[in-house]
Each structure stands twice: as C-alpha cells, then as structure tokens.
C-alpha positions in Angstrom: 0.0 0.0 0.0 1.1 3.9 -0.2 3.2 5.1 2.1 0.5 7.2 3.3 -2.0 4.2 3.8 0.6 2.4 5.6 1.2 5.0 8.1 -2.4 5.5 9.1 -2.8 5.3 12.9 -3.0 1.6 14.0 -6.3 2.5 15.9 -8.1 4.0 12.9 -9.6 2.1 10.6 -8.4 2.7 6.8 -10.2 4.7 4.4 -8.1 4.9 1.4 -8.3 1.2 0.0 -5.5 2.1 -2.7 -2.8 -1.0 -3.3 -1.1 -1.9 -6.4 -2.9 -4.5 -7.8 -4.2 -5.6 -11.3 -7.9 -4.2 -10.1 -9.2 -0.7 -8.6 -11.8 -0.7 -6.1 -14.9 1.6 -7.1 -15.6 3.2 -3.8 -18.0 5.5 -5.4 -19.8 1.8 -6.3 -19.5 0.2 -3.1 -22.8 -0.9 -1.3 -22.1 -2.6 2.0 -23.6 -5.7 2.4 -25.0 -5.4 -1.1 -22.6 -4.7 -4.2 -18.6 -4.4 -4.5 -17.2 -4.0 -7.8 -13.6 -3.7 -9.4 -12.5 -2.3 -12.3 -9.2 -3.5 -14.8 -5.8 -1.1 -13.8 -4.7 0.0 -16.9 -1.7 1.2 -15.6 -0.7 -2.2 -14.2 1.9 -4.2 -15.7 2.3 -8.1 -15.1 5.0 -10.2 -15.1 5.8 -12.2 -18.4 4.7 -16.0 -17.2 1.7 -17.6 -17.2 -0.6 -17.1 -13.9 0.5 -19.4 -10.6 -1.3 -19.3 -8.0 -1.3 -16.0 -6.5 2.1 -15.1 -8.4 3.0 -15.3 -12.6 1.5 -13.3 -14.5 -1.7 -11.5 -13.4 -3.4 -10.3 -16.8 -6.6 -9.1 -16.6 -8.8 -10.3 -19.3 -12.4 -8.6 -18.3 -13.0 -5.3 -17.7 -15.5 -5.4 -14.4 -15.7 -7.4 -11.7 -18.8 -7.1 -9.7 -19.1 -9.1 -6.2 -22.9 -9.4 -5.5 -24.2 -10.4 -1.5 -27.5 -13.1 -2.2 -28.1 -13.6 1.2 -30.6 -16.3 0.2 -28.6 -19.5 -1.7 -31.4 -21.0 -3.4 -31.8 -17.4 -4.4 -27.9 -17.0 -5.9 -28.2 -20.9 -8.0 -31.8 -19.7 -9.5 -29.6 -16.6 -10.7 -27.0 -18.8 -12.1 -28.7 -21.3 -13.3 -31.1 -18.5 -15.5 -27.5 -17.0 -16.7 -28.4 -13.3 -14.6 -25.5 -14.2 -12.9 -22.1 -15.8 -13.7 -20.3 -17.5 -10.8 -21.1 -18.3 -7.2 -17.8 -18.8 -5.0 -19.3 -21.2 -2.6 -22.6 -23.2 -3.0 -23.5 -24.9 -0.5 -23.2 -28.4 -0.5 -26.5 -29.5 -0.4 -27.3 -27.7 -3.6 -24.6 -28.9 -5.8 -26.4 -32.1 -7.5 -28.9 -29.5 -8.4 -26.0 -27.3 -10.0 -24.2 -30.8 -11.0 -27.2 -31.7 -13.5 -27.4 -28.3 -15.5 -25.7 -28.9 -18.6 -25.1 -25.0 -18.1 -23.2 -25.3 -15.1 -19.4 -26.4 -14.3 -18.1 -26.8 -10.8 -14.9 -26.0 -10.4 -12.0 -26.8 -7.8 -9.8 -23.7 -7.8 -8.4 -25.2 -4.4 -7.7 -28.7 -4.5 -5.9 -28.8 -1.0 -9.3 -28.0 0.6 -9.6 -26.6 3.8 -9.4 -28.2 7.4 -12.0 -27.9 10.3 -10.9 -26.8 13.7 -11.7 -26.6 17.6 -10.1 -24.4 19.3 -9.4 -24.3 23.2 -9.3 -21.6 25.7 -6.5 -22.2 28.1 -6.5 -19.2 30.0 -9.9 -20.6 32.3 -11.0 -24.7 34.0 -11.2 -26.8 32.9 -9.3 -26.2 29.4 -5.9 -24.8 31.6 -5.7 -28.3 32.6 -4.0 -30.7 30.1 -5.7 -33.9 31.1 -9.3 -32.4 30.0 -8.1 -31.0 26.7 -6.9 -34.5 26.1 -10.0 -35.9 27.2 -11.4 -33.9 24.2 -9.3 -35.2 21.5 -10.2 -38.6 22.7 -13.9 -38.4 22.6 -14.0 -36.3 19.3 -13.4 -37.9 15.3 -13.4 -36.2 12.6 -16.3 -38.3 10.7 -19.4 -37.1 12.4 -18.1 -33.3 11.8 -17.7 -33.9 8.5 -20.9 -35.9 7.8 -22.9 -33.3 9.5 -21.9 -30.0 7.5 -20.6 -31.0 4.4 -22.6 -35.1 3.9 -21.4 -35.6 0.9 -17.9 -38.2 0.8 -17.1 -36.8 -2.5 -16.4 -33.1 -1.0 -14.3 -34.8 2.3 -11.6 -36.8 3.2 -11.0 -37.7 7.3 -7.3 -37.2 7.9 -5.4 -37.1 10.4 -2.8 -35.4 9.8 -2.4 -31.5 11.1 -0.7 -30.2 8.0 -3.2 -31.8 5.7 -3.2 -34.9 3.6 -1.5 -34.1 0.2 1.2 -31.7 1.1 4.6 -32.4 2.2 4.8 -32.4 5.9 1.5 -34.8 5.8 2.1 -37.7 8.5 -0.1 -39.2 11.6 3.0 -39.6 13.8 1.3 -39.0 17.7 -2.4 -40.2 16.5 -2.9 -43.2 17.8 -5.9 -43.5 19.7 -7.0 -40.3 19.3 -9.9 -38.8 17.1 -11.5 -41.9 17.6 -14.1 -41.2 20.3 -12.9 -43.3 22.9 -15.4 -42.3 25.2 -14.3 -44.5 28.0 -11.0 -43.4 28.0 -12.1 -39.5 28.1 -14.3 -40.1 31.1 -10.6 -41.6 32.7 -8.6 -38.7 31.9 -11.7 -36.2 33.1 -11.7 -38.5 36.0 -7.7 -38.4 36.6 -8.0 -34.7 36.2 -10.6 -34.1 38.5 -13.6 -32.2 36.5 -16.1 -30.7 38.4 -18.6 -30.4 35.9 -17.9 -26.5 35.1 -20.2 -25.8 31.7 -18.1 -25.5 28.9 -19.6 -22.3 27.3 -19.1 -23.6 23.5 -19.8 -20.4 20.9 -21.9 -21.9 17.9 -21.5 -19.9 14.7 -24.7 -20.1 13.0 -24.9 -17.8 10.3 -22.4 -19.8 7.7 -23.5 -22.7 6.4 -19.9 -24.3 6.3 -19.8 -23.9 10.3 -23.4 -23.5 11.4 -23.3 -27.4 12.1 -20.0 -27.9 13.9 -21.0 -26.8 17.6 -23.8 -29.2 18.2 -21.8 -32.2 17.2 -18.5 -31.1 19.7 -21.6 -30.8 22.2 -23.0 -34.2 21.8 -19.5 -35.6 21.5 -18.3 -33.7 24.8 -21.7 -34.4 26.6 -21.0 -38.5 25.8 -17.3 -37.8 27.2 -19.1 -36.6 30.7 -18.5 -32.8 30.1 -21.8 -30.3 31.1 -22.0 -28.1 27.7 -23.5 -24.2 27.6 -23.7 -23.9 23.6 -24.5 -20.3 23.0 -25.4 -19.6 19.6 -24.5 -16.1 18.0 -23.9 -14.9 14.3 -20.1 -15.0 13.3 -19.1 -11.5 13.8 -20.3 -11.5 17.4 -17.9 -14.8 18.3 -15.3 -13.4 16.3 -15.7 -10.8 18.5 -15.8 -11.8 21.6 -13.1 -14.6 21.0 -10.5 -12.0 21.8 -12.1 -11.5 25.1 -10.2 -13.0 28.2 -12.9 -12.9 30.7 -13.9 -15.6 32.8 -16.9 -17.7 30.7 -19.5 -16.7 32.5 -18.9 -13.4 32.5 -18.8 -12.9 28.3 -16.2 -15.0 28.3 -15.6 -18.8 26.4 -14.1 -22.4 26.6 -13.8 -23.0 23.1 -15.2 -22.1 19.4 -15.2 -24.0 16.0 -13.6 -22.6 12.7 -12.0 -23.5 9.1 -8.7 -22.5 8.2 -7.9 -22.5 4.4 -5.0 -25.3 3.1 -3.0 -22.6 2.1 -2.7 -21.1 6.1 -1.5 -24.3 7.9 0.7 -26.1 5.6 3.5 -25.6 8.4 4.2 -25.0 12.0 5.0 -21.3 11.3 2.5 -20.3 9.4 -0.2 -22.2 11.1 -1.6 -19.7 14.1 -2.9 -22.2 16.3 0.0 -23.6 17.0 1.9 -20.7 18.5 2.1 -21.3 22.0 3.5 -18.4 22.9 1.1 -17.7 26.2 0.1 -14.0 25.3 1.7 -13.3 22.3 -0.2 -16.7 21.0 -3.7 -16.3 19.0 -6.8 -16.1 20.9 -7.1 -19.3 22.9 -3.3 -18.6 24.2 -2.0 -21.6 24.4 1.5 -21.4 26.3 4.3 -24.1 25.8 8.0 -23.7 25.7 8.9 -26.7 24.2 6.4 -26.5 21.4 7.9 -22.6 20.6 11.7 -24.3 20.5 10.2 -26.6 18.0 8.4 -23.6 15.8 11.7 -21.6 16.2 14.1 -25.0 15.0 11.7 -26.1 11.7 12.1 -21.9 11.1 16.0 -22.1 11.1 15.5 -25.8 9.3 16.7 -25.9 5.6 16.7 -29.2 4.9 13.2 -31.0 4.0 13.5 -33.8 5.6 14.5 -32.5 8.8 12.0 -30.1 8.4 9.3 -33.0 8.1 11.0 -34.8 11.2 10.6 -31.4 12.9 6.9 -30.7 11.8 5.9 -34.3 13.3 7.6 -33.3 16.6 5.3 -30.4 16.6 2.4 -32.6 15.4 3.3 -34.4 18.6 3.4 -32.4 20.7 0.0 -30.5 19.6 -1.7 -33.4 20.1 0.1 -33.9 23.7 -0.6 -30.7 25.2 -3.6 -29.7 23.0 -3.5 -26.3 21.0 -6.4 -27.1 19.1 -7.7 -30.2 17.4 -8.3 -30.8 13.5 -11.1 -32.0 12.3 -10.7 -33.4 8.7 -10.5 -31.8 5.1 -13.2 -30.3 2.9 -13.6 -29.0 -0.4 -15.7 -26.2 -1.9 -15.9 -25.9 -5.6 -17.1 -22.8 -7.2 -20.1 -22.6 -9.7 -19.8 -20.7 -12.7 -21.8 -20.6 -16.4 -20.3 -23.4 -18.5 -18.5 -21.6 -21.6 -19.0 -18.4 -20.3 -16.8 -18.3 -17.8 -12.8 -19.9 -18.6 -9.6 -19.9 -17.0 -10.1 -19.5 -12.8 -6.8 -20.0 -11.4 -5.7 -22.8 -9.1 -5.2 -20.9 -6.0 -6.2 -21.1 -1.8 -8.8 -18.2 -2.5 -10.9 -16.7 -5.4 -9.2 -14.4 -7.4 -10.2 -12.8 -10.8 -7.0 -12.4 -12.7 -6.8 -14.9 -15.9 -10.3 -15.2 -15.8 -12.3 -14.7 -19.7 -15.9 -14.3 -20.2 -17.5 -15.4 -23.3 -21.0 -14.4 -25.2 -23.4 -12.3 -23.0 
C-alpha cells in the first residue's frame, strides 16, 4: 500500500483502499452488504509467465468485476442457473447435485488442497488450563461425524489425520494413535484423573455460515458423551469473532472453546499455522503457552533441509496433540459454480481471485 495508507494510525480504521494490484476498487460503487465492484488497472503491468497461484502473470482479461451479497442461496443458484448471474464462489453443499445436472453449469475446484476444520481451546480458564481435559477432548472427538454433518457428501471430504493436511509435504499421523476416535471410555478416565467438576463449557456456535453453522452441536454431543456439562450459546459469526478476543472468565462474556476453518494454504506448516503458536500471550486467541512447542516452531524456522524439516513438523504434530493447542477436524472442499463456456480460465489458487479469468457471449 502507499506510504501514506501504511502510516495510518494503527487504531483507525483505513479509508483509502489504494494498493497496487491488477484491479481498482470503485468506492463511489460500493454498497455494504450489497454490491462491490472492481474495475481492470490499466496502468498495471504483469510479469511475463503464465498465472501461478497468486504469483506469474496476473493479466486481466475482463473489464469489471462485480461481487454481489444473495443472502438467500437457493436465491444466488436460480440466478446462475437462469445465466443473470455468472459464478457463485461457494454453493452450499446441499445444492450442488442441483448445479451438478445443468448442462449450463461447471463446478470447479480452484483449491484442490481444501480446507481443514478446527476446535479451538481456551487455556486461560478450567477446565481447558488443565491438560488432562483438553486430552479428554481429542479422545472423545473424530473427525467423521463433523464432516458428515456440514458437508454429507464423501465426494467433498476426506478424514485425515494429519495436522498439516493430507497431500502436502509435511503430511504424516505420527502421535495419533488412539485419538480422534471417540474413545469415550477413555475421556471419562482422563476427566476423572484430572478431577472435572462439571464447570459448563460455554461452547460459541457460529450459525450464520453454512460451512460452520453445524460444527457446535456435534462437539456438544460428543463432549456431553465424554461426561462434560456443555453451555452452547449460539450467535452470528461476527459476534464470536468478536468476543473470542475476550479474556474474561466464561460466565462473565467470556468462552471455553469455538469451532472454525482454516484455508489449506494457512496451515501447511508450524510457522505459518496460528494455532500452533504457543506463545502464552503473544499466541492467537485461545493462548496456548508451551515452551517446548515454541523451540520446535523456532528450530523447523532455522531448518533448511526438507526432511529435517518434516522430522521437525511431526515433533510439533506431537506435541500439539500432547498438550492440546487445538484439534483438526478433517479436510473439505468447496468448488465454485460458474456458467459453463462463459466463464474460462479461474486459477488454481487457496482463494478466489479474478486475474486470468475470460468471459465469453453475453
């Protein structure tokens, strides 16, 4: 960004949304919560290659962009499927044998590495500061009932147990056995061992996206079969992204634990996947706090050989699933939906973008 974006005071927010990127934003366009479009930069110049990922060549090939909000999905595939509109960026699952039959319609998988479901623990407050319970969790929970409950269909999931996703290079399920399996038995022991007391766990349930709204009642069942008492409050996603900065004690606004999705392209190792970082406060919300698993972060960092690097990223694996930063909850995929022949060329990257992209006819 310009030097004078960049030095906007850190407690403002910005208003200036210039960058240097193959589109402009029309802010005299922009309709919050309704319309966002983007225009081609003729000024911009791309590299020579062809388009890779989010780096090569970005040539823009249209000459608007508009981004439309259809609350509504049934709504959003009537649109496409009449041609008023040319691609939807995330159908929802249930939907997408309808979009599957039109001869009209192509799905497409611009991120093939998917994207990985997550709980997330709250060390700071009991029983989750104890590491005994947050074991008892990854005991009692597997990864098939999440997946079976929000996405259903086998073709758009895989179970895996591997934190740094099946299909990439540091993918390995050293330190898994016997967990994810919902071992009930054994996470009533450990709650035992670890004397629980039966405090609610106040479990935030997203339920205005459709790729999460189905997550928090199955941790609930699955924790209330492990002998945990469960408080699921429900609340729309900006109020738990909200509040999952807050530090307070759960029942005073505070919370135990949350469910999210990271995107392939965020966790493929120990450095650049947040919930690892167990760096007590300095760590994402949750604040997990570990030396041990910080020395490990700070070697694979300093690591340039792969397969020390994999040797190191197992440790961590280990040692996640030991002391508990969070707990992964299988792969999923979500292919976009766009006009068959209209719309061509949709890079292969871990989010949308609009560069290399053609439209054809009207």
């Amino acid at each position: 960004m310009p030097k004078r974006v960049a030095e906007t005071n850190p407690m403002e927010q910005i208003s200036d949304f210039t960058g240097s990127g193959p589109f402009m934003f029309k802010r005299d366009e922009w309709k919050p919560g309704e319309k966002t479009v983007y225009v081609k930069f003729a000024d911009y110049k791309p590299r020579s290659e062809p388009a890779s990922g989010l780096s090569g060549g970005k040539v823009v090939k249209v000459d608007r962009v508009e981004w439309l909000a259809i609350p509504d999905h049934q709504t959003a595939v009537n649109a496409l499927l009449a041609g008023e509109i040319d691609y939807i960026e995330a159908p929802p699952h249930d939907l997408l044998p309808v979009l599957k039959k039109d001869k009209g319609v192509a799905l497409v998988d611009w991120n093939p590495l998917g994207n990985q479901y997550t709980f997330r623990f709250n060390w700071t407050h009991p029983p989750f500061n104890n590491e005994k319970v947050r074991r008892a969790v990854i005991t009692a929970f597997n990864q098939e009932d999440f997946l079976k409950a929000v996405i259903g269909d086998p073709a758009y999931y895989k179970t895996c147990k591997a934190m740094f996703l099946c299909g990439s290079p540091l993918q390995s399920t050293k330190g898994m056995d016997g967990l994810l399996d919902s071992n009930f038995d054994k996470a009533k022991q450990l709650l035992k061992e670890a004397g629980y007391d039966g405090t609610p766990i106040v479990l935030m349930h997203s339920t205005d996206l459709i790729v999460l709204t189905n997550l928090a009642p199955v941790a609930a069942d699955l924790l209330r079969r492990a002998g945990f008492t469960v408080d699921m409050q429900s609340m729309d996603w900006q109020t738990l992204v909200s509040r999952r900065t807050k530090k307070d004690p759960p029942s005073q606004g505070g919370w135990h634990a949350f469910l999210t999705s990271w995107v392939a392209a965020d966790i493929l190792n120990p450095v650049m996947a947040g919930f690892f970082n167990s760096g007590c406060d300095k760590a994402m919300f949750g604040w997990p706090c570990d030396e041990q698993m910080e020395k490990l972060r700070d070697q694979f960092s300093r690591e340039s050989d792969a397969e020390k690097q994999k040797a190191i990223a197992e440790d961590v694996q280990e040692r996640a699933m030991q002391i508990g930063t969070h707990i992964h909850l299988g792969q999923w995929y979500q292919p976009a939906a766009v006009r068959k022949g209209v719309i061509e060329g949709l890079p292969t990257t871990p989010a949308p973008v609009f560069w290399n992209v053609t439209k054809k006819g009207s």
